[in-house]
C-alpha positions in Angstrom: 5.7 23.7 -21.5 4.6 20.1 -21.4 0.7 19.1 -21.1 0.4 17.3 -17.7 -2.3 16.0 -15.5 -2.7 16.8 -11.9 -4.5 14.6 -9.8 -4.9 13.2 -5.5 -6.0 9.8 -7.1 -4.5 6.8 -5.7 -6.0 3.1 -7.3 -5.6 0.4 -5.8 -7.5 -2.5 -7.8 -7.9 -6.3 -7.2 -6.7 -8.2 -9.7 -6.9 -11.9 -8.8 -7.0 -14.0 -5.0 -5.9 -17.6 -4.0 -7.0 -19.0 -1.3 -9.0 -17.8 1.8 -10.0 -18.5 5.6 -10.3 -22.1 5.1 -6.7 -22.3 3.7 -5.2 -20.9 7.2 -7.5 -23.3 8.5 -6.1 -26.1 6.5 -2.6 -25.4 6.8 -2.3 -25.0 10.3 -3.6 -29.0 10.5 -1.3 -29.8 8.2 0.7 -30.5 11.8 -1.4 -32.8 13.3 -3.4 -34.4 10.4 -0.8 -34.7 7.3 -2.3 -35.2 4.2 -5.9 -35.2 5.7 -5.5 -31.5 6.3 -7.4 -30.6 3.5 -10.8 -31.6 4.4 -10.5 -29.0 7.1 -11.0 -26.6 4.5 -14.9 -27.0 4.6 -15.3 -26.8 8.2 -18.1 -24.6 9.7 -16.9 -20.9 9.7 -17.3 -20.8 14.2 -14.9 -23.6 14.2 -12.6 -21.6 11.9 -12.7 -18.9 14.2 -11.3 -20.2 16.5 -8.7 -21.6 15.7 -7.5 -18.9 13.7 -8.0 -16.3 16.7 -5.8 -18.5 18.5 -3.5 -18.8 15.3 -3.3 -14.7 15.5 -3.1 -14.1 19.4 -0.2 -17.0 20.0 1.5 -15.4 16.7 1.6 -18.9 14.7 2.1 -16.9 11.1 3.1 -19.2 8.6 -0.4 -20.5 8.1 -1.4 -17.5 7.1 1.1 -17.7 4.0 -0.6 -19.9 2.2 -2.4 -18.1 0.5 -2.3 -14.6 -2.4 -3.9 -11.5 -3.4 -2.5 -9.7 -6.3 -3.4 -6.0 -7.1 -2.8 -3.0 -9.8 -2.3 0.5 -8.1 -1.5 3.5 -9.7 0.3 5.5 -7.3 2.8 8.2 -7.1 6.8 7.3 -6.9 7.2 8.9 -3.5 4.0 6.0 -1.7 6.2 3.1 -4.0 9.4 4.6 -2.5 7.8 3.3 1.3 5.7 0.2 -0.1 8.9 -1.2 -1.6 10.4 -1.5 2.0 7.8 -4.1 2.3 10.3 -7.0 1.0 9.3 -10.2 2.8 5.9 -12.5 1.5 5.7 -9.4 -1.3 6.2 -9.0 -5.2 6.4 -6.4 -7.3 6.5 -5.5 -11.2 6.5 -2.2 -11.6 6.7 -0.1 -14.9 10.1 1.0 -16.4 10.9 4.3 -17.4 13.8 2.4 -19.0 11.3 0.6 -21.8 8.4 3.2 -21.9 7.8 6.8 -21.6 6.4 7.9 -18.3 2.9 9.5 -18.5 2.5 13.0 -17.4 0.6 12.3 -14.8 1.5 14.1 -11.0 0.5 14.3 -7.6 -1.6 17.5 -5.7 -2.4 17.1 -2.5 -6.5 17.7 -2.0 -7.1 20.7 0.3 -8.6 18.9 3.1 -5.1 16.5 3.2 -3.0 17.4 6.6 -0.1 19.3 5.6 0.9 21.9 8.6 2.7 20.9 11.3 1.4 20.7 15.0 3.6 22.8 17.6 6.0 20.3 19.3 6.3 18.5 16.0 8.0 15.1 16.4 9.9 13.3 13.2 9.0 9.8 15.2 5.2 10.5 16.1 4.5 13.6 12.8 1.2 14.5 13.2 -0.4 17.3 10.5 -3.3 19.8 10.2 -5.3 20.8 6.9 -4.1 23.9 5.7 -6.0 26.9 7.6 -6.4 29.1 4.3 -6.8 28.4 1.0 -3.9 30.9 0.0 -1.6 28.3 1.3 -2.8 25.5 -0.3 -2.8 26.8 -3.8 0.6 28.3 -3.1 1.8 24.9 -2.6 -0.1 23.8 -5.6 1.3 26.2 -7.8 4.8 25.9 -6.7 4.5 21.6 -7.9 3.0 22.2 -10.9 5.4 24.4 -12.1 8.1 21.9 -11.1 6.1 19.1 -12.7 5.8 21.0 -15.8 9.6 22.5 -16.3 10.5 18.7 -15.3 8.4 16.8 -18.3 8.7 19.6 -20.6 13.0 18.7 -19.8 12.7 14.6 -20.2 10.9 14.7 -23.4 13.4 16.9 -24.6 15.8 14.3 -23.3 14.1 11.5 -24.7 14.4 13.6 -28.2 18.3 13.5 -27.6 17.9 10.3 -28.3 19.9 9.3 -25.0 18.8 6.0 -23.1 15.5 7.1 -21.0 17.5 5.6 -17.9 19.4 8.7 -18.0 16.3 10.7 -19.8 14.2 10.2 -16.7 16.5 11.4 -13.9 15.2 15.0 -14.0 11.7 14.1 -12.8 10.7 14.1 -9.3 8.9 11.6 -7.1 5.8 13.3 -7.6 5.1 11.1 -10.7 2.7 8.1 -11.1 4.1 4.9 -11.7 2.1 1.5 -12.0 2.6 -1.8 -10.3 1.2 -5.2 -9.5 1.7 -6.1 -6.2 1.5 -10.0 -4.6 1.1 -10.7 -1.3 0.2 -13.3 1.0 -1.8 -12.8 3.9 0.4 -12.9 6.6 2.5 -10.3 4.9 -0.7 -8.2 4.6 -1.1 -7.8 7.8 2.1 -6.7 8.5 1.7 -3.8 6.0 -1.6 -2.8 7.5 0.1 -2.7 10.7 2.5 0.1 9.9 0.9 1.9 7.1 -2.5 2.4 8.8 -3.1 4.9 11.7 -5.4 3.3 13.6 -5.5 4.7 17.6 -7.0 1.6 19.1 -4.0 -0.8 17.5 -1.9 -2.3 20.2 1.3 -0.4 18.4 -0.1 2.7 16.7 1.4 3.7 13.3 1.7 7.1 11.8 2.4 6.7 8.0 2.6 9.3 5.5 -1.1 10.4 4.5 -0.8 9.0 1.0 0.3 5.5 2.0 -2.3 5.0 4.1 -4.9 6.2 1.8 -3.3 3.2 -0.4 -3.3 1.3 2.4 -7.1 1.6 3.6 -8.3 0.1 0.2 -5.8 -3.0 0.3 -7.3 -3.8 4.0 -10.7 -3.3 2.4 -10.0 -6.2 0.1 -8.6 -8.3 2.3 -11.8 -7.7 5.3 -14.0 -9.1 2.2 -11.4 -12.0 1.0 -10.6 -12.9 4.4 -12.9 -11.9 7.1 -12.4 -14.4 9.8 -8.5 -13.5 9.1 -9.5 -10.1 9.3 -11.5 -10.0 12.0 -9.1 -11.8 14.4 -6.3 -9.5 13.6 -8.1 -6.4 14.3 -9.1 -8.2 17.7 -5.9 -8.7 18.5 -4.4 -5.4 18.5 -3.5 -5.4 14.4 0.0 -7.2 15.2 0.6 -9.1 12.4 1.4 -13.1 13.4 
């Protein structure tokens, strides 16, 4: 059997930002002050407050897309399979198991990770508890990394057939890391938070999958220090994105 490496890791890294709060700010008086708009970039951070709280409660968004943050995350191919729905204001480059061999790296779920479901389980509203024994858990464990193994022992005998890897790759399962950059603008940010963060006291409450909003938690991180004023007002106001 093939050498592989089990891990819960997910990174999510910064890799470059354009723009920030005063870039809202300026492109919302694009409107009423033309080319002028850009001095309102360096106007004192109370004044862009405000008008970017009223920006966020009245749902004026496309100020908010004038500006980027780009990150690296390492993540298994089941969290991409969900961030990838994310279309609009987002870009992605993601690694090819068509022009490089995978790494044998894999997903295993840390003990303390809600896994068992609560009695009246509901597909629409799941909700999870950590396992109550260890047996469980390390059954579970056991059972993927035997998978994981048989499966990347089986493509690299594949890739050895000589076969294109686009076809060599088909027996592994979702369970695998893949890399990607990700690009977003603000706006669009906020309307990832907004479904792939449970967060009670949001006006519409979201219940992602564990792992994508473990993801999730460190992009809205990064984006509360790039853009706090941003930030700030769309936690306020319920976590709807404009």
């Amino acid at each position: 059997m093939a050498d592989i490496t089990c891990t819960s890791q997910i990174t999510v890294r910064l890799v470059q930002k354009m723009g920030g709060d005063h870039m809202v700010v300026a492109a919302a008086r694009v409107s009423t002050s033309g080319e002028d708009a850009l001095a309102c970039a360096s106007l004192p951070a109370d004044e862009q407050a405000g008008l970017i709280s009223y920006l966020m409660k009245h749902r004026h968004g496309t100020p908010f897309e004038h500006s980027a943050i780009t990150f690296f995350v390492h993540a298994p191919i089941f969290v991409w399979r969900e961030w990838h729905r994310h279309r609009i204001g987002h870009s992605f480059n993601e690694e090819s198991a068509r022009y490089k061999t995978l790494d044998p790296v894999f997903y295993l779920p840390d003990p303390d990770r809600p896994m068992m479901k609560v009695d009246g389980w509901r597909p629409g509203r799941p909700k999870f508890l950590p396992c109550a024994d260890d047996a469980t858990h390390d059954a579970l464990c056991t059972n993927l990394r035997d998978s994981y193994e048989l499966a990347y022992t089986n493509y690299l005998k594949n890739l050895a057939l000589g076969i294109d890897p686009g076809l060599a790759r088909d027996c592994l399962p979702v369970g695998i890391y893949s890399s990607c950059w990700v690009t977003v603008n603000p706006r669009s940010v906020m309307a990832f938070l907004s479904l792939r963060r449970h967060v009670p006291e949001a006006k519409y409450v979201s219940y992602p999958l564990y792992e994508i909003d473990v993801a999730a938690w460190c992009v809205e991180v990064m984006f509360a220090d790039n853009w706090p004023i941003t930030y700030r007002a769309f936690v306020e106001h319920g976590r709807v994105a404009p």
